[in-house]
PAKOLRO-703520 format. One record per residue: y, x, z of N, C-alpha, C in turn. Coordinates in steps of 0.05 Angstrom, whole numbers, plus 32768, in hexadecimal, padded with zeros to 4 digits. Each point is the difference from the previous one (the first is absolute). Layout:
<romars>
YXZYXZYXZ/...
</romars>
This chain:
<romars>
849879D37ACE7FF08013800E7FE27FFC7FFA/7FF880127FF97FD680067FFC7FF97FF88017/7FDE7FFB80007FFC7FFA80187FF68015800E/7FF880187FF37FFD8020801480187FFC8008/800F80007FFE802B800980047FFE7FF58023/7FFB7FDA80007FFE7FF680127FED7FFC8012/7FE180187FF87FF27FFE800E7FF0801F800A/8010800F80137FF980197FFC7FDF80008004/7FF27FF1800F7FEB800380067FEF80067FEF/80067FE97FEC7FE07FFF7FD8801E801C7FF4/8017800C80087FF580237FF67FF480108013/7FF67FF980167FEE801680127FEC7FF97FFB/7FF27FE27FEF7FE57FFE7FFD800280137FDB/801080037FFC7FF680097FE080048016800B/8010800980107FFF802880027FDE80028017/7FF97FF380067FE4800680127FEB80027FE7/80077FEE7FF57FE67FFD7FE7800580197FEA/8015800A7FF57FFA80177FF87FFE80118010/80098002801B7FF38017800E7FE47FFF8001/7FFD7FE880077FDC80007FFF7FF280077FE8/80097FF37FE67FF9800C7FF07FF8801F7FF8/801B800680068000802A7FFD7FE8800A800F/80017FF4801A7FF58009800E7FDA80017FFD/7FFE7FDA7FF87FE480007FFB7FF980077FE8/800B800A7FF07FFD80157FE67FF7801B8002/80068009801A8003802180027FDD80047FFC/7FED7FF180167FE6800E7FF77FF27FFE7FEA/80097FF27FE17FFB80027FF58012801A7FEC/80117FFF8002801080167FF27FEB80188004/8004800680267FE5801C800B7FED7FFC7FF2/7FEE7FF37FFF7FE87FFF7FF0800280107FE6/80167FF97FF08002800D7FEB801580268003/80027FF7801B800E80237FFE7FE9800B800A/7FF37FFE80127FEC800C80097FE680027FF2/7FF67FED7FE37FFB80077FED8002801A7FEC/8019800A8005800D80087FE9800480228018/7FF77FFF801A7FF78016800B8020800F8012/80117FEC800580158002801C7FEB7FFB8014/800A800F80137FF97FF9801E80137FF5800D/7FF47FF8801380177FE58019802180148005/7FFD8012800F801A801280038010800A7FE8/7FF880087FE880107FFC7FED80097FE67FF1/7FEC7FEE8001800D7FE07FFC800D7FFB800D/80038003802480197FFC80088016800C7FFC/800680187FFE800B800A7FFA80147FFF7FE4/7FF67FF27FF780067FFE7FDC80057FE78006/7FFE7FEF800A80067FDC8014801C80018002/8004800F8012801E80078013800D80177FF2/7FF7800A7FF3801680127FF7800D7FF47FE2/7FF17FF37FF780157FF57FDC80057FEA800F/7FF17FF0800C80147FE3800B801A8011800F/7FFF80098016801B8008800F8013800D7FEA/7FF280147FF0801280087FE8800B7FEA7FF0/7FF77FEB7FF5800B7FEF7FF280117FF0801B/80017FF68011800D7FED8007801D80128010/7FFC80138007801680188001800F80097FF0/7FF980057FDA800B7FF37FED800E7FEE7FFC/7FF57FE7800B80117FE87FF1801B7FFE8028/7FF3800C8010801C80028019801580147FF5/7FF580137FF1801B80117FF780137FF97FEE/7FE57FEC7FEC80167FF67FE780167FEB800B/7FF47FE9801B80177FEC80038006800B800D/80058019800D800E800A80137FF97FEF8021/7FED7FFF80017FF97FF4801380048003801B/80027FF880108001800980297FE780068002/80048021800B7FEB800180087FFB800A8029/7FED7FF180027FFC7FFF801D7FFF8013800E/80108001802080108016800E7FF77FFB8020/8000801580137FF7800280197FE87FFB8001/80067FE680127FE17FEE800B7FF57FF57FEA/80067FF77FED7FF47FED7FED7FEE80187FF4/800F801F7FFC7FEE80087FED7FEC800D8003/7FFB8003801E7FF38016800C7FEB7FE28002/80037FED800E7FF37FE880017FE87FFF7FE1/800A80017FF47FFD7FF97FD87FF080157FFD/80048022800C7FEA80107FFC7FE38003800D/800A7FF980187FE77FFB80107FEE7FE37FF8/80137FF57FF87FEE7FE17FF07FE7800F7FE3/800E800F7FFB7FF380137FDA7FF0800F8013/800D801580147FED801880037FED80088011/80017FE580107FF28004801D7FE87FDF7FFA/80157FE57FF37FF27FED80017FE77FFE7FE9/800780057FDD7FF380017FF37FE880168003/800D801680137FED80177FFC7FEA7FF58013/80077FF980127FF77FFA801A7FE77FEC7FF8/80107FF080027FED7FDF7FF27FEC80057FE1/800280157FF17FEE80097FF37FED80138004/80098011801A7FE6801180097FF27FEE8014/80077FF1800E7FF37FE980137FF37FF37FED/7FFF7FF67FE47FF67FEE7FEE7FEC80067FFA/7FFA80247FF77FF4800D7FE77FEE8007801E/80058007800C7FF3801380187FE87FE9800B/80067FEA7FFE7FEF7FE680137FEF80017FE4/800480067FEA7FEC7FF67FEF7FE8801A8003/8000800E800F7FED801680017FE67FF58016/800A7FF180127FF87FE580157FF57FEB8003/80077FF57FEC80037FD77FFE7FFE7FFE7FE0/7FFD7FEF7FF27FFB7FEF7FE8801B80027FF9/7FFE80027FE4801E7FF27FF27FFB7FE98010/7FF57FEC7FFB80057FE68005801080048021/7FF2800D800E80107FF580288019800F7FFE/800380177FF2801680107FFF80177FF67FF5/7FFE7FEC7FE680127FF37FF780117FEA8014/7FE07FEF800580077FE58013800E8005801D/7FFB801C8004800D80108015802280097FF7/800280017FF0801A800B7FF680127FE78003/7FEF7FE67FF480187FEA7FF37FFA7FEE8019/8004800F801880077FF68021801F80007FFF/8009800E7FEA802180068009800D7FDA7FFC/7FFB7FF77FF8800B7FE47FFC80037FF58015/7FED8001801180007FEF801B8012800F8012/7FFB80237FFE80088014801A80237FF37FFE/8004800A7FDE80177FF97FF980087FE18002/7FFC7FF0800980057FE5800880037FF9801B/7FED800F801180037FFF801D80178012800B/8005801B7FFD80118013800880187FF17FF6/80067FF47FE6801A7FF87FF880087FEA801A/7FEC7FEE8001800A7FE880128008800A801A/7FEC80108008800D8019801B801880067FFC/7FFF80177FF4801D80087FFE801C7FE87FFA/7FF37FF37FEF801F7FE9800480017FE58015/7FE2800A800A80097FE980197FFB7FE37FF5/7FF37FFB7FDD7FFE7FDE7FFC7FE67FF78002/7FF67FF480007FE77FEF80087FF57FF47FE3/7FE6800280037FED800E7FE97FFE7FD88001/80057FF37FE67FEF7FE480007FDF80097FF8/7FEF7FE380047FEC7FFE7FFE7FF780097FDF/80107FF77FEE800580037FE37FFA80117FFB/801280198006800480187FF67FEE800A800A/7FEC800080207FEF801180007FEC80017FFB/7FFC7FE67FF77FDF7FF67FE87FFF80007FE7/802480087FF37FFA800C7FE47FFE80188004/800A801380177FFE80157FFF7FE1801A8004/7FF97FE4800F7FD9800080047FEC7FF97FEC/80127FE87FF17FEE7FFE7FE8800180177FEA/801E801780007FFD800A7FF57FF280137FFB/7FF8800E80207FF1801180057FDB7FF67FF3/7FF67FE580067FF47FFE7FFA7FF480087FE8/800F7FEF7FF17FFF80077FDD8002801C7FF6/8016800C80127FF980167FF17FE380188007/7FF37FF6801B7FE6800580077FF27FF77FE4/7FFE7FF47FFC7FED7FEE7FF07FFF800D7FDF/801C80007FFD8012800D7FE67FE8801D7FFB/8009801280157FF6801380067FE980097FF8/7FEE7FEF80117FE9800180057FEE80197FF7/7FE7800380047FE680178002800080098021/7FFE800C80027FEF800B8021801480028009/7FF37FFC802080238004800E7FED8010801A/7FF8800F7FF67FF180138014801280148007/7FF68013801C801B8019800B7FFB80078014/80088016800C7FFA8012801380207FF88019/7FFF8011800F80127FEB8016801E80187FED/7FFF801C7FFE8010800B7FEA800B7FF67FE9/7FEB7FF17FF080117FF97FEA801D7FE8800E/7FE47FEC801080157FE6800E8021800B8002/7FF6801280108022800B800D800F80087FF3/7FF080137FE1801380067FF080117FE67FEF/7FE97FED8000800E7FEA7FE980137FF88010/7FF77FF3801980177FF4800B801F8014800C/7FF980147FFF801A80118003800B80007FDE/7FF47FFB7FE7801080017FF480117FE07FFC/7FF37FF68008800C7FE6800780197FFC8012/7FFD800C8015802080018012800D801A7FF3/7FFA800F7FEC801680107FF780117FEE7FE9/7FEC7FFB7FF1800A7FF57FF280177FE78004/7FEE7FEC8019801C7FEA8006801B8010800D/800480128010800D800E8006801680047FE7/7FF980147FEF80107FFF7FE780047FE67FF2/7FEF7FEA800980157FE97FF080147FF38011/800280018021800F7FFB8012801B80107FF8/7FF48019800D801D80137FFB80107FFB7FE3/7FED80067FE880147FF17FE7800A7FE87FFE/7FFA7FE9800F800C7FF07FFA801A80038013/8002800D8007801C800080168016801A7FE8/7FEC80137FF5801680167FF080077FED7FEF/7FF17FF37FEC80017FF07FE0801A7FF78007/7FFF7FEC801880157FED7FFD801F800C8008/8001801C800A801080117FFD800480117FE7/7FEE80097FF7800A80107FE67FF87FFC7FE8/7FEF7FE47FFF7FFF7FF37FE67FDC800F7FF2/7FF47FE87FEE7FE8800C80007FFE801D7FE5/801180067FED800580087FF17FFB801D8013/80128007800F8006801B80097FED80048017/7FF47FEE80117FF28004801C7FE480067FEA/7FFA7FF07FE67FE480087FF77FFE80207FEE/8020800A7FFC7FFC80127FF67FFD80198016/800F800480197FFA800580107FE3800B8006/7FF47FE880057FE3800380077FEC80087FEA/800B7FFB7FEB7FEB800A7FF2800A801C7FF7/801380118002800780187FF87FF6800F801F/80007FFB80167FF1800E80157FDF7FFF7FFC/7FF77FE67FF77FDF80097FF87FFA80117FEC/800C80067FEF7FFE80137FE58009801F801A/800D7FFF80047FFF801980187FF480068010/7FE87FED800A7FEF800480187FE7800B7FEA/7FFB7FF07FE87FE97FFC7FF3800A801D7FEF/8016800D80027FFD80107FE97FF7801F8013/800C7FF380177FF5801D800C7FE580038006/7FF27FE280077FE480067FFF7FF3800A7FDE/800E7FF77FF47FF480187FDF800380157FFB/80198012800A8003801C800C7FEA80008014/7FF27FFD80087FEF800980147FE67FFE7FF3/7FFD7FF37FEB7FE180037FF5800A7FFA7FE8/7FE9800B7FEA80047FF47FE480017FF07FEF/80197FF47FF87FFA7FEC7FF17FF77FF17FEF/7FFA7FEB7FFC7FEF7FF77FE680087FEA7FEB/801480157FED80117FE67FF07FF27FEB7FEA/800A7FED7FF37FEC7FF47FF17FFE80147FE8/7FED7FEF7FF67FF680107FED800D7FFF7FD7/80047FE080077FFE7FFD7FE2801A7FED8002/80067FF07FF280177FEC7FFD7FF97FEF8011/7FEB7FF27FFD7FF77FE5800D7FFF80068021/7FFD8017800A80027FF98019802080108006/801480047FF480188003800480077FE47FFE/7FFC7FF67FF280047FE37FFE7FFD7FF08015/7FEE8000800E7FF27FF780148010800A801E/800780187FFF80098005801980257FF77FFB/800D80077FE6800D7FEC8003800C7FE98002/7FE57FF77FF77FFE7FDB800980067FFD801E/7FF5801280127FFD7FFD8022801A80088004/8012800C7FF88011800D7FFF801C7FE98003/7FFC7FF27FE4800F7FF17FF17FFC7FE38018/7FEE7FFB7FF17FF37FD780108000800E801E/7FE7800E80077FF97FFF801B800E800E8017/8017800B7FF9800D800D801880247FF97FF7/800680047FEE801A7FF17FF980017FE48001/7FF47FF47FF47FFF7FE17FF97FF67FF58019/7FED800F800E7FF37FF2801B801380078015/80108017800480038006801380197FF8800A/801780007FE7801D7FF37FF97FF87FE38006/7FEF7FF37FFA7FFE7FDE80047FF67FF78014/7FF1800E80117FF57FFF801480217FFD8010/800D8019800580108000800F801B7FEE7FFB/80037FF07FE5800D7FEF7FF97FF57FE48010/7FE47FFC7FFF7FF37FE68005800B7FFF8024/7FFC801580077FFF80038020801E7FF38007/8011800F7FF380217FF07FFF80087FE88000/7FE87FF07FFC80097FE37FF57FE37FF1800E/7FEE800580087FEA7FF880167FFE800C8017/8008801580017FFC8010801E7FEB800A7FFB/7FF5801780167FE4800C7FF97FE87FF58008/7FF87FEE800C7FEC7FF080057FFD7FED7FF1/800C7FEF7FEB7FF17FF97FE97FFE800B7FEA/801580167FFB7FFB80167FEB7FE780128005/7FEE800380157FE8800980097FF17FEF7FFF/80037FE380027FEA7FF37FFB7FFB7FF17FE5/801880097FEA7FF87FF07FE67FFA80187FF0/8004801480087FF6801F7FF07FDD7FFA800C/7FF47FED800E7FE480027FFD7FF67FFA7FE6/801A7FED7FEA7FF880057FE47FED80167FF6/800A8015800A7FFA80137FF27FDC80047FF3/7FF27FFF80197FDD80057FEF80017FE87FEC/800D7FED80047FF47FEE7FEC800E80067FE8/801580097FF0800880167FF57FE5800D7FF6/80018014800F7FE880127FFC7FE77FF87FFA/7FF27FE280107FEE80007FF07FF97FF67FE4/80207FF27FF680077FF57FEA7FF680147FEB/800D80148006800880157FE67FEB80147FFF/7FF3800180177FE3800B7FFD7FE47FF77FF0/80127FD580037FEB7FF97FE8800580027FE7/802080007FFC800480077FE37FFB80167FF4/7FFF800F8010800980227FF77FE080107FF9/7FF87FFB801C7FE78011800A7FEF7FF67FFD/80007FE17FFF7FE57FF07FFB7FEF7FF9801B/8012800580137FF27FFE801D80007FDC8004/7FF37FFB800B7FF67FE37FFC80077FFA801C/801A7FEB7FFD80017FDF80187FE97FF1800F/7FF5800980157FF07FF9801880117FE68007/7FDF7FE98006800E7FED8010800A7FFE801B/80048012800B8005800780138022800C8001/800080117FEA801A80057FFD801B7FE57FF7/7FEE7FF37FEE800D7FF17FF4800D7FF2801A/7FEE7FF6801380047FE68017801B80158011/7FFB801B8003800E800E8005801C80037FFF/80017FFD7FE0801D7FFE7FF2800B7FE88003/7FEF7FEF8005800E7FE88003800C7FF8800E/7FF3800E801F80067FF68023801C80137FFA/8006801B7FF28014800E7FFF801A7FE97FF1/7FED7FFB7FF080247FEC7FEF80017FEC8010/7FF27FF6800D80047FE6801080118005801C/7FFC801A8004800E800C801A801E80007FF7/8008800F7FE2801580107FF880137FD98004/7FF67FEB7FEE80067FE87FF4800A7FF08024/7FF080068013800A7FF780178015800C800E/800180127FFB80108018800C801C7FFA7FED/7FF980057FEC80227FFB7FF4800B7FE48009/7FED7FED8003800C7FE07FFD801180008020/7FE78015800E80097FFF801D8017800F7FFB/800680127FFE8025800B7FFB80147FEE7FF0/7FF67FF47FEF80137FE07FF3800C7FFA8012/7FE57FF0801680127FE880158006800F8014/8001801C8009800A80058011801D80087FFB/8008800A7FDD801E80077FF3800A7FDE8013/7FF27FEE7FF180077FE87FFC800D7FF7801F/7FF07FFF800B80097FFF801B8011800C8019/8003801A7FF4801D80058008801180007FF0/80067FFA7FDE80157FF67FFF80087FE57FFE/7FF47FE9800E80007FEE800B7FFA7FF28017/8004800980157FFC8002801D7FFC7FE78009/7FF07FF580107FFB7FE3800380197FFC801D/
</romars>
C-alpha cells in the first residue's frame, strides 16, 4: 500500500493545493481576458458553461450517477443562487471599499466556516486550530494588502459575501459526501453557466477577441473552475469543510506568485511575512489533524 492509499488526509492536502492553485490562477488568466476586451458576465458565463459542458461530457461518457431529489435541487442552488449570490455581494462591495478590505472581507469564510462547523457538530474548537485559523486570516490580510478603506455598504457587502459563500461550503460538504465530487461539481457549475447565461441574454455580450484571450478564458475554464472546483470538493471529503476553508487561504499566495512571474508585479515585504504566517498556519493545521487521526485511532 502507497502512503496516499493509507493516508487519506496528504490526498485532501494535494486536492486543496490544486484547488488552490486553479483557483489562485484565475486573476491572472482575467487579466489577460479582460485585456483581450471580455467583460465580467460573459467571462462568467464562458467559466460555467465549457467547464459544466466538459465535465457533463466526461458523466455521460462513464455513465455516471447523476444526482436526484434533494441532492440536486441542493447542487443547484449551491451554482445558482451561491456563486451568483457570493459574486454580486463580491463585485458590488468593490463599488464601496478597496480591493484590499473587500478581499480580506471575503477570506472571513475560513473562520465563519470553522465556527458554524463546530456548532453544528457539537465538537469543541482546540486552542490549535483556532490560532492557525487566526493566523491564517492574518496572513492573508497582509498577503493582500493596499488600503483597506470602505463605507459601512461595501463592509456588509463583503462580509455577506463571506457567509454566502461559507454557507455553500457547509451545505456541499454534506451533498459531496453523498454524491461524490465529480457529479456535485458538475452540477454546480452547469447551473452557473445558466444563471450567467441568462444575465448575457439580457445585455450584450463581449466575446474575446483574438486566440490569446480564448485561451485565457479557457484556462479559467479548465484550471480555475474544473480543476478548482472538483478538488476543492474532493479535499472537503477527506478534511471536512473547515480545514478545506482554511488551507484554500493558499490561494493569494498563488496569486501573488504568478503575478510576479507573469505580470512582473513585485513581492512586498509585507506580503512576503504574509505568506509565510499563511504556510505556517496551513503546516500547523495539517500536523494538528495528524495527531488528532492519530489519537483516535489509538485511544489512550
Amino acid at each position: 500500500m502507497t502512503l496516499l492509499s493509507t493516508h487519506p488526509r496528504l490526498i485532501g492536502l494535494l486536492y486543496i493545493f490544486l484547488s488552490a492553485t486553479g483557483f489562485g490562477a484565475m486573476p491572472i488568466f482575467a487579466r489577460f481576458a479582460y485585456a483581450d476586451g471580455v467583460d465580467l458576465p460573459s467571462m462568467l458565463f464562458l467559466r460555467f458553461a465549457l467547464a459544466g459542458a466538459l465535465m457533463a461530457s466526461i458523466m455521460f461518457a462513464r455513465a455516471s450517477h447523476w444526482p436526484r431529489g434533494r441532492n440536486l435541487w441542493l447542487l443547484v442552488a449551491m451554482g445558482a443562487l451561491g456563486y451568483a449570490g457570493q459574486a454580486f455581494c463580491y463585485f458590488a462591495a468593490l463599488q464601496y471599499a478597496s480591493a484590499g478590505l473587500t478581499a480580506l472581507l471575503l477570506y472571513l469564510y475560513p473562520i465563519i466556516v470553522t465556527l458554524l462547523s463546530a456548532l453544528i457538530s457539537g465538537r469543541r474548537l482546540s486552542h490549535r486550530r483556532l490560532l492557525a485559523v487566526l493566523a491564517a486570516l492574518a496572513g492573508t490580510g497582509l498577503a493582500v494588502g493596499g488600503s483597506l478603506a470602505g463605507s459601512l455598504p461595501g463592509i456588509i457587502l463583503g462580509i455577506g459575501a463571506a457567509l454566502i459563500y461559507s454557507i455553500y461550503i457547509l451545505v456541499g460538504e454534506r451533498v459531496t459526501k453523498a454524491e461524490g465530487a465529480i457529479a456535485s461539481g458538475t452540477v454546480v457549475m452547469l447551473s452557473g453557466g445558466v444563471v450567467y447565461g441568462l444575465l448575457v441574454l439580457w445585455r450584450a455580450p463581449s466575446w474575446p477577441a483574438s486566440y490569446g484571450g480564448w485561451i485565457a478564458v479557457g484556462s479559467i475554464a479548465l484550471l480555475s473552475t474544473v480543476l478548482a472546483i472538483v478538488g476543492f470538493f474532493a479535499a472537503m471529503q477527506r478534511l471536512g469543510a473547515a480545514d478545506a476553508a482554511t488551507f484554500s487561504t493558499l490561494e493569494p499566495i498563488v496569486t501573488i506568485v504568478l503575478a510576479a512571474l507573469f505580470l512582473s508585479e513585485g513581492i512586498g515585504a509585507w506580503q512576503a511575512v504574509g505568506g509565510a504566517l499563511i504556510l505556517c498556519a496551513v503546516i500547523v493545521l495539517a500536523r494538528s489533524g495528524e495527531t488528532e487521526e492519530s489519537t483516535s485511532a489509538h485511544p489512550r
